[in-house]
C-alpha positions as CSV (number, residue, x, y, z in Angstrom):
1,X,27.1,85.1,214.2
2,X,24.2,83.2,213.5
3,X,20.7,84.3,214.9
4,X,19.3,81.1,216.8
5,X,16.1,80.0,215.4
6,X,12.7,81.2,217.8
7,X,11.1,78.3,219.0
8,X,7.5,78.0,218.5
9,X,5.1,79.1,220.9
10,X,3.8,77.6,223.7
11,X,0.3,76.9,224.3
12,X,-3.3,76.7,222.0
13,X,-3.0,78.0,218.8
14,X,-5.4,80.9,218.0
15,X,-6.2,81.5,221.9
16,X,-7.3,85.0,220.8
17,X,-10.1,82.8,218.7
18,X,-11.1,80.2,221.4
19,X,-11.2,83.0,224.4
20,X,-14.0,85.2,221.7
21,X,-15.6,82.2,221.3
22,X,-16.2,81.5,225.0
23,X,-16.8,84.9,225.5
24,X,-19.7,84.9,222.6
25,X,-21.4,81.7,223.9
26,X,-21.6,83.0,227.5
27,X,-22.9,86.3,226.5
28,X,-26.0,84.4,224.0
29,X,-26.7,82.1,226.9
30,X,-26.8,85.2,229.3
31,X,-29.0,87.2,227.0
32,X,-30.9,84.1,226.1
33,X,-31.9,83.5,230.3
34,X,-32.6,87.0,230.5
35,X,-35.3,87.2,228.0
36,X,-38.3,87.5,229.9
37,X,-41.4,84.8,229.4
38,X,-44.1,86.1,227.2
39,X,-47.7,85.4,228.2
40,X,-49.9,84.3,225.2
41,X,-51.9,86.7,222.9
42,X,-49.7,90.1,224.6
43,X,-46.7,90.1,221.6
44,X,-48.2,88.9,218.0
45,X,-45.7,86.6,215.8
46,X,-42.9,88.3,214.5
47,X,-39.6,87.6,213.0
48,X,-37.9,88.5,216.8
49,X,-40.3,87.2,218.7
50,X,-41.8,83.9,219.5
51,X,-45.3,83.5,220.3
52,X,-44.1,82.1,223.8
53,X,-41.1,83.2,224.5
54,X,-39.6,87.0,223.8
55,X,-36.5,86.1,221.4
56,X,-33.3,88.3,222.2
57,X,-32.1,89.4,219.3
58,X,-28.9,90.1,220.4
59,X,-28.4,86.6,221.2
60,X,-29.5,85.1,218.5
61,X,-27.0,87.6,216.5
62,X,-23.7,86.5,219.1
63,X,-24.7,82.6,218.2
64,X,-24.5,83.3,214.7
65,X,-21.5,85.5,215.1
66,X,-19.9,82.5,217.1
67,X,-21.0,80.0,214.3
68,X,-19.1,82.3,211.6
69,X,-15.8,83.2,214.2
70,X,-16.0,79.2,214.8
71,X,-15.5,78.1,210.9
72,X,-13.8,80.8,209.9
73,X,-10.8,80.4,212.1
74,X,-11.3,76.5,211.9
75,X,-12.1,75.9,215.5
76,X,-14.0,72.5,216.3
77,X,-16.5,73.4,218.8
78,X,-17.0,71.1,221.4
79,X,-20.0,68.6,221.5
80,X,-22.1,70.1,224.0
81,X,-21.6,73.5,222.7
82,X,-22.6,72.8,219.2
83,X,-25.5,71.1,220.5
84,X,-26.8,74.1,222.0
85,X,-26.8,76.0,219.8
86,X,-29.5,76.0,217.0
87,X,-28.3,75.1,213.3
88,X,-31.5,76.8,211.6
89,X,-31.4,80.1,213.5
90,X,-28.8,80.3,215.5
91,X,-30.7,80.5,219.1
92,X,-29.4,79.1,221.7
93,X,-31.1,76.0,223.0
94,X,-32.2,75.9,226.7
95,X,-34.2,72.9,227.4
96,X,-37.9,74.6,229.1
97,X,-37.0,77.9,227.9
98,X,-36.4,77.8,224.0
99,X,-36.4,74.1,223.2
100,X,-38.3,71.1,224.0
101,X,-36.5,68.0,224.8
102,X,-37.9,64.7,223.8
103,X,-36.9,60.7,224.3
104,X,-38.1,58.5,221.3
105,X,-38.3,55.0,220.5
106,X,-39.5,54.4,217.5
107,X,-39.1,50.9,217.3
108,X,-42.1,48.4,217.4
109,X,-43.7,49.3,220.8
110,X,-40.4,50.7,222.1
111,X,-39.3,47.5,222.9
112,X,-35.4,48.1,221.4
113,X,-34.2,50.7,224.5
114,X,-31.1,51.0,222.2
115,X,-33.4,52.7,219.8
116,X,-33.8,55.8,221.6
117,X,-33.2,59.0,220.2
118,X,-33.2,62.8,222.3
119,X,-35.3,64.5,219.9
120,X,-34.0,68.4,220.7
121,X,-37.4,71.3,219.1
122,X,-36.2,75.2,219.1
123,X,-39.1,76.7,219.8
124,X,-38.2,80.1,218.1
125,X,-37.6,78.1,214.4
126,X,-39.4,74.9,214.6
127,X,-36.3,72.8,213.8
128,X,-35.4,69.3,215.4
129,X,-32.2,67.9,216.3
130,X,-32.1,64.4,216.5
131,X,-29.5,62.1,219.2
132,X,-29.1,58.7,219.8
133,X,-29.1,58.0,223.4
134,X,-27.4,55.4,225.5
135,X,-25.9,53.7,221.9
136,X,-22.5,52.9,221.7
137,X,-20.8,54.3,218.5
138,X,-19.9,52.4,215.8
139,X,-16.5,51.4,215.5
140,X,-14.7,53.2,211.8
141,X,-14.7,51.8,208.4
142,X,-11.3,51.2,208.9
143,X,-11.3,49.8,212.0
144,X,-14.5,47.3,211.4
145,X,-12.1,46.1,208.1
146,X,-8.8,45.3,210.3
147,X,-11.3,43.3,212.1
148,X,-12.8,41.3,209.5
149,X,-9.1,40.7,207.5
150,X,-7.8,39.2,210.9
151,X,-7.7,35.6,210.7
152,X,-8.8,33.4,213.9
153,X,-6.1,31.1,214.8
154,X,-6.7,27.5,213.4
155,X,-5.9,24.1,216.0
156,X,-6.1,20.8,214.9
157,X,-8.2,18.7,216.8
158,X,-7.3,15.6,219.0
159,X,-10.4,13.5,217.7
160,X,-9.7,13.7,214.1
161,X,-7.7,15.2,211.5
162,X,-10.1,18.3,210.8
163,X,-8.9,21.5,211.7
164,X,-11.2,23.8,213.3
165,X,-11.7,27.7,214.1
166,X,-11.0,28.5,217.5
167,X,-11.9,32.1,218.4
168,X,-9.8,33.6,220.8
169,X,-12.0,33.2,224.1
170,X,-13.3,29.8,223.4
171,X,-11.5,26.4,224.6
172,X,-10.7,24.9,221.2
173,X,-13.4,22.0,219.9
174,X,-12.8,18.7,220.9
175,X,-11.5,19.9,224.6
176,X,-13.4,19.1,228.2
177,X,-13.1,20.1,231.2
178,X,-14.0,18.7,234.1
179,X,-16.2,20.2,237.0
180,X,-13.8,20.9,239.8
């Protein structure tokens, strides 16, 4: 007799991965809050501390632990993990604590609001992060090329022997309608 085949597993693959990840991030974020305000002039600039804020050490070695786990085991961090997390020094980034958070519109006067951008400062490195804000996403290559290759439908019209372009939402040329 045959052995039947196992069937594959049920669930996430590499859960053992994702539930050290989680575990990681919490712990920095606790460790992180924890780290008591520093008053000016007490601590003097050093690599593990800031000049405002006292930087946990440990936390800033479990973010860069996570970073390493993360691309090692090929795990795609989620957005609003990754963007709390600093890519310069690997602190984690709490908005009044160890980063400033910034709206900018750097268009002529501010007058696009689609040109915002969340401008994101770690206050332990110096480095920015920069976000657009309230933009939509632009469509893929691929996508924005089925688009232009699709050809609009083409009607003759009534009046004359021309044919015309009628896009899809539009009544095509040479049509009226009457108020009702």
């Amino acid at each position: 007799m045959a052995k039947d085949k196992q069937r594959p597993a049920k669930g996430m693959v590499n859960r053992h991965l994702h539930a050290r990840t989680t575990f990681l991030y919490q712990a920095a974020a606790y460790l992180t809050l924890q780290a008591a305000p520093v008053e000016q002039g007490k601590i003097e600039d050093s690599p593990t501390h800031s000049s405002r804020f006292a930087a946990s050490g440990d936390a800033v070695r479990l973010g860069t632990h996570l970073r390493s786990i993360s691309m090692k085991g090929q795990l795609h961090l989620s957005q609003t993990v990754k963007r709390t997390i600093c890519k310069s020094c690997s602190a984690m980034l709490i908005p009044g604590r160890t980063a400033n958070h910034v709206v900018e519109n750097l268009s002529k006067g501010g007058r696009k609001p689609w040109a915002d951008v969340l401008v994101v400062e770690c206050r332990t490195c110096g480095s920015k992060k920069r976000f657009p804000v309230g933009a939509s996403r632009q469509e893929s290559k691929s996508r924005r090329a089925s688009a232009k290759t699709t050809p609009l439908p083409v009607e003759a019209s009534p009046d004359t022997d021309l044919f015309v372009l009628a896009k899809p939402s539009e009544k095509p040329v040479g049509h009226t309608s009457l108020p009702t």
